[in-house]
N, C-alpha and C positions, 0 to 999 in steps of 0.2 A: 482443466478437465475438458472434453471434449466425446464426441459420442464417439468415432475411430480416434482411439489415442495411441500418441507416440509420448515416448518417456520421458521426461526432463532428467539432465544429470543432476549428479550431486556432488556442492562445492563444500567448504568448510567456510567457517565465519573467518572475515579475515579480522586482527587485533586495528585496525586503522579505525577511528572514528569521523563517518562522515558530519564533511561541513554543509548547514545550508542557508543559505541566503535568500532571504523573501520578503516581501515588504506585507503590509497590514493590508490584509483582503478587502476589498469593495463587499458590501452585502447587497444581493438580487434583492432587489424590491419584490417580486411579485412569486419567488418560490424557496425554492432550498437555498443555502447560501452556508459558505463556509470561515472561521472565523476560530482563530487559535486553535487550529489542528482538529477544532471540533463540526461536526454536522449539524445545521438548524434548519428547522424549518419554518414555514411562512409565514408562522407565528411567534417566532423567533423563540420555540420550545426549542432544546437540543434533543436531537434523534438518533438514537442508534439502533440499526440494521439487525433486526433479527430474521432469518430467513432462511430459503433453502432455491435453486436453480430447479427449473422447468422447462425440461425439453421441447418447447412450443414448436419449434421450425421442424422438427420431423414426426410432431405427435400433435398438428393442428387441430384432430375431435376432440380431443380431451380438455374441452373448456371447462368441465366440471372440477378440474384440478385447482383453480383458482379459490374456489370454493374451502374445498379440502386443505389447503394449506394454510387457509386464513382459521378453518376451524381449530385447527391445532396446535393457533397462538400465533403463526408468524406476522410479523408486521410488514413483511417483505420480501419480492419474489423475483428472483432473476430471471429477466425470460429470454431464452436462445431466440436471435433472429438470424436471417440469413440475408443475404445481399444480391447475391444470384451471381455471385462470381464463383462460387464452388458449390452453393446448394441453391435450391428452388430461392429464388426471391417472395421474401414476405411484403407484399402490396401495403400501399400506405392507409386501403380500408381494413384490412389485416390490426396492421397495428395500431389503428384507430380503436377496432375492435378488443384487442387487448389491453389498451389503458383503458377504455370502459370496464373491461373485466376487473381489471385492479381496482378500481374507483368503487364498483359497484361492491366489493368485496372489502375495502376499506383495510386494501393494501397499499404502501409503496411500490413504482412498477420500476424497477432500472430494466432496463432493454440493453441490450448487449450484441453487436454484430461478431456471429460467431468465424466468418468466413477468412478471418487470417490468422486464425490458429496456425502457430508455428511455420509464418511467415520466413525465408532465410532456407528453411531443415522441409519442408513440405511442401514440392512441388506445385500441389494445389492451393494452398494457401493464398489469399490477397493480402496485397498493402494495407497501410493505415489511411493512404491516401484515396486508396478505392471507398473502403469502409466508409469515410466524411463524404464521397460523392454519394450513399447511402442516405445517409443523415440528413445531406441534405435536399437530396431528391421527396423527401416524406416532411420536410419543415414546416409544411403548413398541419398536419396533426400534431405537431408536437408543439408546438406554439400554442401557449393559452393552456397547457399544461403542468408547468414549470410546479407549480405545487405538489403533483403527485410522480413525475416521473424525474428518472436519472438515466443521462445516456451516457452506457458505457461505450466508446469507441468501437476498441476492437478486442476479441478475446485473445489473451495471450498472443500478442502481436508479431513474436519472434519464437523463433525455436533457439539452438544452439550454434545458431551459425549466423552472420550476420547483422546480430546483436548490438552490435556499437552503435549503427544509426538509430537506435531507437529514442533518447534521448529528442534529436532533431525531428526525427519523424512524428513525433508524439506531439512536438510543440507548433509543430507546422499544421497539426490537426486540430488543436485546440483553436488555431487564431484562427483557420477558415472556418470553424462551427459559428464561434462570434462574428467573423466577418460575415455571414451569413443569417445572423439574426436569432440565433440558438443563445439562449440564456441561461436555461439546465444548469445545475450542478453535471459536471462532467465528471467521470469517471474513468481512468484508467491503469489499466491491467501493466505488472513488470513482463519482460523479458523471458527466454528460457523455458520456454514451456508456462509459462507465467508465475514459475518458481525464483527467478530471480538470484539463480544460485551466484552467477557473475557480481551482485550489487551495482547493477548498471542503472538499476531503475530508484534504489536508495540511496548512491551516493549521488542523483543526479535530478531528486525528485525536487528540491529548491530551485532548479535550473527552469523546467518543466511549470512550476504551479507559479512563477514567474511572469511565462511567457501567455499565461494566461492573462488579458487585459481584465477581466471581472474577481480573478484571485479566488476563482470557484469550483477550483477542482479536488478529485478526492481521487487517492491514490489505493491499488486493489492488488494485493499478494494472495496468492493461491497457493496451497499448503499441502505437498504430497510428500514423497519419501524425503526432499531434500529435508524437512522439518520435521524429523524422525525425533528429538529434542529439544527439552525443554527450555536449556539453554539459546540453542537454534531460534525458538520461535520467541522467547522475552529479549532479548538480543534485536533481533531483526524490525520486533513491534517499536520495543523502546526506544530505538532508536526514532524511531517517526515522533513516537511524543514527546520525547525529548526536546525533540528541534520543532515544536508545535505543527507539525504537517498533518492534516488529515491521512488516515490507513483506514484499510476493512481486509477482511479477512473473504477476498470473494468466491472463493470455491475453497473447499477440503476435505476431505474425506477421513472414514478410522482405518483404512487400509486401502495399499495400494502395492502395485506389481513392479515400483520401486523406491519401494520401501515402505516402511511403518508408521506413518504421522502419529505424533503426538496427542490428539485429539480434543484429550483432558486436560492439555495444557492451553492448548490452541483456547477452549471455550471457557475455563477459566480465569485466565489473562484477560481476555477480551470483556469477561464480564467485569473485573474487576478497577481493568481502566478504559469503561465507556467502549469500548473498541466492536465496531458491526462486524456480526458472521454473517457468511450466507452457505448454507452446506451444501455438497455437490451428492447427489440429487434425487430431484421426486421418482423416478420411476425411467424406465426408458430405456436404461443402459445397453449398450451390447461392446463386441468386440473385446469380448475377455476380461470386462469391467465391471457384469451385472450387480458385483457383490455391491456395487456402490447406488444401488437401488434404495430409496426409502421407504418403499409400499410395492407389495405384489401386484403388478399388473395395473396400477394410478389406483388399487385399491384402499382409501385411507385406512379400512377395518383389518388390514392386513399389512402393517407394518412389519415391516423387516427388523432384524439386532441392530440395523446402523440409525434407522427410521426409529425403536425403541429410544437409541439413544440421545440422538439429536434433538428429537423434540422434551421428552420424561426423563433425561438423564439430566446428571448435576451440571447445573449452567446451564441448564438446554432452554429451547425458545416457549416452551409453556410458562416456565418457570419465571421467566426472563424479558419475554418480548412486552412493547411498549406501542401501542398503539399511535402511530402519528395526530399531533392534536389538529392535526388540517382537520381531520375526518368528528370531529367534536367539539371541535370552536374553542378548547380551554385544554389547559395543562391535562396531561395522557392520562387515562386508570388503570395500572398494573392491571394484568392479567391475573385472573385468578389459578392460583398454583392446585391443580388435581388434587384429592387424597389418594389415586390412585394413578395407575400407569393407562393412557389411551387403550381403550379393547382394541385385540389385535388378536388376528389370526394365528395358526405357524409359521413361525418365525425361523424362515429357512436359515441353514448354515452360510455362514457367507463364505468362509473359507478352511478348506478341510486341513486339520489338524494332522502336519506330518504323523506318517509311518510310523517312524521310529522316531527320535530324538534324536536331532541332528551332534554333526559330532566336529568335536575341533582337536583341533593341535597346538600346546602349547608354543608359542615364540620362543626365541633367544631373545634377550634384553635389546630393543629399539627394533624388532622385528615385524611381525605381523599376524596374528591368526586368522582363519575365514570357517565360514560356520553355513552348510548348506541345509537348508530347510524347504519341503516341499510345502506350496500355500495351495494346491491346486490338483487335482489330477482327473481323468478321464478314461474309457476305455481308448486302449492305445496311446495313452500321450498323460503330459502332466510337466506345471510348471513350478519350477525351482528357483529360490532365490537364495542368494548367497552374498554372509554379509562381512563384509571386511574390517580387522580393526588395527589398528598401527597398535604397537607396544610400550615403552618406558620411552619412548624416543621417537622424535616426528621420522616420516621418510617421504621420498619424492617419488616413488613409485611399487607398484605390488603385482606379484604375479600368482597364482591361485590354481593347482591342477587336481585332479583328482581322475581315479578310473570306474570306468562302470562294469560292473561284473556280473551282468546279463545281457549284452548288447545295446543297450540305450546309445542311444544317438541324440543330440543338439541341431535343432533344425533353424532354432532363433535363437538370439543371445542382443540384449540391451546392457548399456553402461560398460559394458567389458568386449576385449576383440576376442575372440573364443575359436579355439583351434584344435584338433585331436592327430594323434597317431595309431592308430587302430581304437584301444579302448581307453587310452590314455587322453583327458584334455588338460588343454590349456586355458588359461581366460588370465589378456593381461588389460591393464588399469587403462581409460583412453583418456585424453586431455585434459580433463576438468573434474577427476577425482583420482588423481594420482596422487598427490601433496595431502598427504594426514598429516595432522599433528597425534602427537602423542596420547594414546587411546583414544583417539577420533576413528570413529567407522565411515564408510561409506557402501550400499551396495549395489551390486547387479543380478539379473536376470536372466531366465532363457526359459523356452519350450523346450521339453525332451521328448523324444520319442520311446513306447515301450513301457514299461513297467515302471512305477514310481519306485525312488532309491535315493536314500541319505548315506553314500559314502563318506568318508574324511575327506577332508581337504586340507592342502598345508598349501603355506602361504609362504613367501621370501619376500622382502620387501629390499629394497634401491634406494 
């Protein structure tokens, strides 16, 4: 996730089981340290990440949010930095500043360099190799830290383009932190928007946590519409613990404008096999994402339905979070669980409840249907998503039209190439969600112009 987001596609799981190869981790003497796929800390307690991301780099006053996140249970706070190759650079008294705030707050801090978001697909975006000149431009705050912070490299290093190098790039970042004198637990983000729809970054995270000479990295999947399923998301996790690699769950949301994250499955998988969330986020948002706000305005008294969730819902971090035993010298004390839900303001809608009830058409056997639903709408405009599903029978591609029968117009369109002839459109499958399997969905988006409208859609699939 990102504050200007662009969409990650949506792949399908492939039937291939990744292999990984890794030798028995070194453990950091002096902080976090990682050991059978699991998280420990300096006390050689195991820690799992409960938490939520904090827009620090473009909401610098709001130091009081440290505060507020810890109050309502997290053990754990991802904070946006920026590098100054796309946003203001965050100063190394800065982030001095903010691990104080962590410490003082008796949270874990991972720090995250957000500035190569969708490196590859986003022009603005930096490398992973700029990000480490980052890291290590600031090494002397973070030194002598190692107990309470985690440095994420880079946020979602790759968009959808590009991709393959990430593997190499990744491991070329990890040796210059070490050769560099950075001993952190490291963290880093897949591919793809940091969905990791390709498995570039699972089938190749043994490759990666390898080239690490301290064996101290920890590997971070961020969960938007690619992970609309439950299968999707215990699939993708189990595969890590499977093969004993460390994962975390570092950004996700319960809705998003490509697609439907699973949520409930995301947070109780994770609780059930140790596995760290971090949810995407406190407050901040813009760019047609606000729904994914946790608090009005960094207001904690005024949680949001997602902010309800996340923190008072089942599996959530009141319920769940675990205090690091750095911050207490001895084995952690559960959090005490509410009898009641956080006081909270109105709890605005996050996302407006189609018109009408969207409408489909049924397939031919090994076909397709697609199903348009309004999540969003405005004076003059309103955003559409539409979601596709193959039939009795996988296909290699889908084509999707429908007409609008008040003039609406398509001014954007994500995940699909979208075309019209007067009020008739088109919108066909682009490369990397063309291939369903059978009753596998995938979907796409667009901005409309005009009057919200759930017409039919039929679908042909190739």
């Amino acid at each position: 996730m990102k504050k200007m987001l662009s969409v990650a596609g949506v792949a399908l799981l492939t039937a291939l089981t990744a292999v990984f190869a890794f030798g028995q981790p070194a453990q950091a003497a002096t902080g976090f340290s990682v050991s059978n796929g699991r998280l420990y800390d300096a006390n050689g307690t195991e820690f799992v990440m409960r938490g939520v991301n904090h827009a620090h780099t473009w909401y610098p006053q709001q130091t009081s949010s440290f505060a507020n996140i810890k109050a309502l249970g997290a053990n754990t706070v991802r904070v946006v930095l920026a590098t100054g190759d796309r946003w203001t650079k965050n100063s190394a008294a800065d982030v001095a500043n903010v691990i104080s705030l962590c410490k003082t707050n008796r949270l874990i801090c991972v720090l995250e360099a957000h500035d190569t978001t969708g490196y590859g697909e986003d022009g603005a975006a930096t490398t992973l190799a700029k990000a480490t000149d980052y890291w290590l431009s600031i090494a002397d705050v973070l030194k002598g830290q190692e107990k309470y912070v985690i440095v994420n490299i880079g946020n979602e290093p790759f968009g959808n383009q590009g991709y393959g190098a990430w593997t190499t790039d990744t491991s070329n970042a990890i040796k210059r932190l070490r050769a560099g004198g950075l001993t952190h637990t490291i963290m880093v983000d897949g591919p793809n928007w940091g969905q990791d729809w390709s498995f570039t970054m699972r089938d190749n995270a043994g490759t990666v946590f390898n080239a690490d000479p301290q064996r101290n990295t920890v590997f971070s999947i961020h969960m938007y519409g690619v992970f609309d399923t439950a299968a999707e998301i215990t699939d993708y996790l189990g595969r890590f613990r499977s093969a004993g690699l460390p994962i975390v769950v570092g950004e996700f949301g319960f809705n998003h404008s490509d697609g439907n994250p699973d949520e409930d499955t995301i947070m109780s998988y994770a609780q059930a096999n140790r596995i760290g969330y971090l949810g995407w986020s406190w407050s901040g948002n813009g760019g047609g994402v606000e729904y994914l706000d946790m608090t009005t305005g960094f207001n904690p008294n005024q949680l949001t339905s997602w902010g309800q969730r996340i923190f008072a819902g089942a599996n959530g971090i009141t319920a769940t979070s675990r205090e690091a035993s750095v911050y207490s010298g001895s084995s952690p004390t559960p959090t005490t669980s509410p009898t009641t839900s956080p006081t909270t303001g109105p709890s605005p809608t996050t996302s407006p409840s189609p018109t009408t009830p969207p409408t489909t058409t049924p397939p031919p056997a090994g076909g397709c249907t697609a199903t348009l639903t309004v999540v969003n709408s405005w004076q003059g405009g309103f955003q559409g998503d539409v979601k596709v599903t193959a039939g009795s029978a996988a296909i290699n591609g889908w084509t999707a039209k429908w007409t609008f029968a008040n003039g609406q117009t398509v001014s954007q369109a994500w995940n699909a190439t979208v075309s019209n002839s007067g009020s008739g459109f088109t919108a066909r499958n682009v490369d990397y969600n063309g291939r369903l399997g059978a009753g596998a969905s995938t979907t796409f988006g667009f901005i409309g112009n005009g009057s919200a409208a759930t017409p039919a859609v039929t679908c042909t699939a190739s």
